[in-house]
N, C-alpha and C positions, 0 to 999 in steps of 0.2 A: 662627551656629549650626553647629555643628559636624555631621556629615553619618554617618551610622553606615554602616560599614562592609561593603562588598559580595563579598559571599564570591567567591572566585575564580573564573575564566572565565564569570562571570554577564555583564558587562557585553563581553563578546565575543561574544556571541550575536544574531547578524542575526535581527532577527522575523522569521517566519514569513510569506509571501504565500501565500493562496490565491485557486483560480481566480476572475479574473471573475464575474457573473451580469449585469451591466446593461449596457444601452448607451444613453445619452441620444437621447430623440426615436424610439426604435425597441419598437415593440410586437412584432414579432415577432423578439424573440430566441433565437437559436438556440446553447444552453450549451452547450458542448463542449469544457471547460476544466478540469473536476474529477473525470473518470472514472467519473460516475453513471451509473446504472441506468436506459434509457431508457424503461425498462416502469415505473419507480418499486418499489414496492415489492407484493408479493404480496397479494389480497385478505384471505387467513387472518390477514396478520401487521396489516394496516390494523384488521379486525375486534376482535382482538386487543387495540391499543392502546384503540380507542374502549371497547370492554367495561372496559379497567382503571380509567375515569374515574369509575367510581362508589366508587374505592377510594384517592382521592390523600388522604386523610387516615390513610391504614396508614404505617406504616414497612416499608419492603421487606424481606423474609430478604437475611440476611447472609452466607449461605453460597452461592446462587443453587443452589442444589439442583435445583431444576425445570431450567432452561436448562443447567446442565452433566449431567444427564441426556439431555437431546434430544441436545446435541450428540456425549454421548458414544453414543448409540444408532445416530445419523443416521453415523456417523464410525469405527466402531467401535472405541470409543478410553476407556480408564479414566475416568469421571468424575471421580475420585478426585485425578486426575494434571491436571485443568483448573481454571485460575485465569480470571475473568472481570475486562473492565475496560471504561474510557470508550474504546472505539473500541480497537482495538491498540496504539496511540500510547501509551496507560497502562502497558498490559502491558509496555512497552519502556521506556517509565521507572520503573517498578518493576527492570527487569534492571539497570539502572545505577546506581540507589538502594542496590541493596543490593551488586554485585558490582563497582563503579568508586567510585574516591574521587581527591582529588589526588595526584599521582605517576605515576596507573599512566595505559596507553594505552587507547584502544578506535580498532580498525579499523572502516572504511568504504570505500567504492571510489570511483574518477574520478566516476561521471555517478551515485550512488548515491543514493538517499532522504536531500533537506534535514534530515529531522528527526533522523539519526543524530548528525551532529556538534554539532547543538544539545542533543543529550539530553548527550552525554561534557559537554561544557562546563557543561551544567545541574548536576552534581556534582562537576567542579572537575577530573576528568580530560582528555586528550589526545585531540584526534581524530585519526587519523591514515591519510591516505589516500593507498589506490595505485590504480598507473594500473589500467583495465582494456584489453585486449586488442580490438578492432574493437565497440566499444560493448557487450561481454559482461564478466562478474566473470572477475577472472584469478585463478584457482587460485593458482598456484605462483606469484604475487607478492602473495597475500596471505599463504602461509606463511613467503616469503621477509624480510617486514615484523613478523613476533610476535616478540618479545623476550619476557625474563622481566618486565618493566614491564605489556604486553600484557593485558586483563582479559577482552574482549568483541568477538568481531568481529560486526559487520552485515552480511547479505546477503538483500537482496530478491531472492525468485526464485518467479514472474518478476518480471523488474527492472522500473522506475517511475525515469526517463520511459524507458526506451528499449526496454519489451517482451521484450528477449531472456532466454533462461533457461540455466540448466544443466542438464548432463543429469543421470541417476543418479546414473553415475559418477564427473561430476567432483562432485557433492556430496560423494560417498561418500570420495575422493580428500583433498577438502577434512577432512571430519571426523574423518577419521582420523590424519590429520596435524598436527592441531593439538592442543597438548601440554593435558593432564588439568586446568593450571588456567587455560585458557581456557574460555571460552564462548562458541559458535556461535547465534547469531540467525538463525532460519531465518524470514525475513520473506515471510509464503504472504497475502499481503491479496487477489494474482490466482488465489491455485493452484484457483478454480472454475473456470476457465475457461480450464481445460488439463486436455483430457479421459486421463480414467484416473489422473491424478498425486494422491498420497498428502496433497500438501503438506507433507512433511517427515515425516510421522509414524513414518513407517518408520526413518527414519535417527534419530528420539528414541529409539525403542525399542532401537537400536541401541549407541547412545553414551548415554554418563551427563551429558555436558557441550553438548546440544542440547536447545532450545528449540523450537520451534515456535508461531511466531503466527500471527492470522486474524481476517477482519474481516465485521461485519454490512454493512457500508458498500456496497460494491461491486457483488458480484452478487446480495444480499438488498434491493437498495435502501431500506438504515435507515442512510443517513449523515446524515439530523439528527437523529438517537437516539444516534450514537457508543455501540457496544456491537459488543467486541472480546473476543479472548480467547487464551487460549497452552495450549501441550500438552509437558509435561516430566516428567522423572522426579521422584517425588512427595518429594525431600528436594528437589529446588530450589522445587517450588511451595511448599511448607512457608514456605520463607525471602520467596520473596514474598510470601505471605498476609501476612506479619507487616509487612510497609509498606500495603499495602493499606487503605483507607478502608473500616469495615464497610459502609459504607451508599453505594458508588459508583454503585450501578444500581437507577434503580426499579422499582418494579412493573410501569410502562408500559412500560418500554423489554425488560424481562426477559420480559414477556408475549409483547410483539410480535417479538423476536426467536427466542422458542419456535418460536412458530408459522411464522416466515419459513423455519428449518432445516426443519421439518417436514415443509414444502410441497415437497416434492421433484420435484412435476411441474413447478412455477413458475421451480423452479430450474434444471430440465435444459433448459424452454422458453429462459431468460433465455441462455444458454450456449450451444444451439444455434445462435440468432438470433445472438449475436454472433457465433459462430464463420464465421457464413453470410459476414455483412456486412464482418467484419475482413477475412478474404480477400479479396473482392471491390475494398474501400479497396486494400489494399495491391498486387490487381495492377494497380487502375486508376491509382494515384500512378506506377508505374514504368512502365506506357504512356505517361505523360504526359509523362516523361522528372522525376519526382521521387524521389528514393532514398529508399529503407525497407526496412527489415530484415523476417524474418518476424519479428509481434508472438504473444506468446503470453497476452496479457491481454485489457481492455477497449478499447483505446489503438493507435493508431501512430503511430510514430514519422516524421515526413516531410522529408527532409533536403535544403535548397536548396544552390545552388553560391556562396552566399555568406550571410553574416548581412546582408547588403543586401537580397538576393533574399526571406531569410524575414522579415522584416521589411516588405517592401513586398505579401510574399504574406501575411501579419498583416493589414495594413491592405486589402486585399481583401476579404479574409473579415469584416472588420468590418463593410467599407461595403456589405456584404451581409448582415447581420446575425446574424455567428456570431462566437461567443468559442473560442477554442482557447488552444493553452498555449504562451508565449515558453517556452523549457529554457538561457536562454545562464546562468541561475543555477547551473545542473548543468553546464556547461561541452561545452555545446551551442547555441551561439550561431546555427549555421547553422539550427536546427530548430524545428520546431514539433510540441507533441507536441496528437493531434486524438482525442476522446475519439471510442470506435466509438458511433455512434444510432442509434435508427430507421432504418427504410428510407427514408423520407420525407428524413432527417436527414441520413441517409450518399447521398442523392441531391443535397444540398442542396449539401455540400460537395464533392464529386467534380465538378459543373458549375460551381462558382464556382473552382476550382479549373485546371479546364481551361480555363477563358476566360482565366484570368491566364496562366497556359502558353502558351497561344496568340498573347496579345497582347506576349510577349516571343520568339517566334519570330522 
């Protein structure tokens, strides 16, 4: 039988791994692997959900009118100019759907989001990655790498695994530099939890060739809802709409996300509390004599003196019952990237932590 034919860079595509949840024989595990929400998710937005369960027989609006009004209220930002999707992740394959094909490039960085070169490859286009500069997006080696093939560059900011961010102005640096038929991904899935920062919005209103995504996942704690979304000038949402599935988000998830933006006290709680605890992590990691950058998300970054060292600091944390994240896939083999938790959580990990430190002194 003859085998039908696989559209190009499909079968180049590494599936996806995500983090962890289980550890055999161990009831108290301690997730710390996937960047959730150690508070879970807001009571308004739980409420929310459970009220819409009297309604899973509706067909959900197909324009998400409701939740791109919150967001654009909560955000102060056109509704108009907001596309809604499964988790951000959609949103970014919708940019590649419609603006990469075979032939052309799409940019990404050294230690940048797995799912960027699986997306260009998903549509038959080029990934094409440069270095970054001491685990930060390098500006002027990414305009140094746009060619007229070039379609889409990616940038997380802040960045996922390694925390660190750009400022303004090398944003501003970046977008301006990059020629009219490009397009800039301003990937904001952390930008809650870097107080004062726009997430991009400012630099969309700015430039005609910038995007802006963002995710319910992270500090709304709705990552098993995946409900995501972007902010552009309203001819590129235009072009997106038009790949879009009318009916991606249901009722429940459209509900519960309303309400989660809403909640703005739960939000600046969730934000705070991390902001409290990350610090904390990261200056007790470099007491201990473990390297880590300032983190500007949920996340630090913790860098041994060898992929031996993290690796056998992995298996620590195991045999104590916490999951963290191997990064040698993102070409950070030394590291482990450790979701910030609870106080309880980020206790948990700081003394299992120290004892392995210790017993390698």
């Amino acid at each position: 039988m003859t085998q039908t034919p696989v559209q190009p860079g499909i079968m180049d595509i590494a599936l996806y791994v995500s983090g962890e949840s289980a550890l055999a024989g161990r009831e108290d595990v301690l997730k710390l692997s996937s960047n959730e929400n150690p508070l879970g998710s807001s009571a308004a937005a739980r409420a929310a959900f459970a009220a819409a369960a009297g309604d899973l027989h509706r067909y959900p609006a197909t324009d998400h009118a409701g939740l791109r009004a919150a967001i654009g209220e909560v955000h102060g930002l056109d509704p108009d100019r907001i596309i809604c999707g499964v988790g951000s992740d959609e949103v970014l394959q919708f940019v590649v759907q419609c603006f990469a094909g075979p032939g052309d490039e799409v940019i990404t960085t050294q230690h940048g989001f797995s799912m960027y070169p699986i997306l260009a490859r998903m549509v038959g286009a080029t990934p094409v990655t440069v270095p970054e500069a001491g685990r930060r997006v390098d500006v002027e080696a990414i305009l140094a790498a746009v060619t007229d093939r070039t379609r889409v560059v990616f940038v997380a900011n802040p960045a996922n695994p390694t925390g660190t961010m750009l400022t303004e102005a090398e944003l501003e640096r970046l977008a301006s530099g990059l020629p009219a038929h490009v397009l800039f991904v301003h990937d904001g899935a952390y930008a809650e939890f870097v107080d004062g920062f726009d997430g991009g919005a400012g630099l969309v209103d700015r430039h005609p060739n910038v995007i802006m995504t963002r995710t319910f996942s992270k500090i709304h704690g709705l990552g098993g809802l995946r409900i995501g979304w972007g902010y552009a000038a309203r001819s590129i949402i235009d072009v997106l709409n038009r790949v879009r599935q009318p009916f991606n988000l249901s009722n429940a998830q459209m509900a519960a996300a309303e309400a989660a933006i809403r909640d703005r006290d739960f939000t600046r709680h969730c934000a705070d509390l991390n902001a409290r605890l990350r610090a904390r992590m990261r200056d007790t990691l470099v007491q201990i004599g473990i390297a880590c950058d300032e983190s500007f998300a949920n996340f630090v970054l913790a860098r041994f003196d060898s992929p031996e060292t993290a690796a056998a600091a992995d298996a620590a944390l195991r045999a104590d019952g916490i999951l963290v994240r191997r990064v040698a896939g993102y070409g950070l083999p030394e590291a482990l990237r450790i979701t910030v938790g609870d106080e309880a959580g980020v206790n948990r990990v700081l003394a299992c932590l120290g004892r392995f430190m210790e017993g390698r002194a």
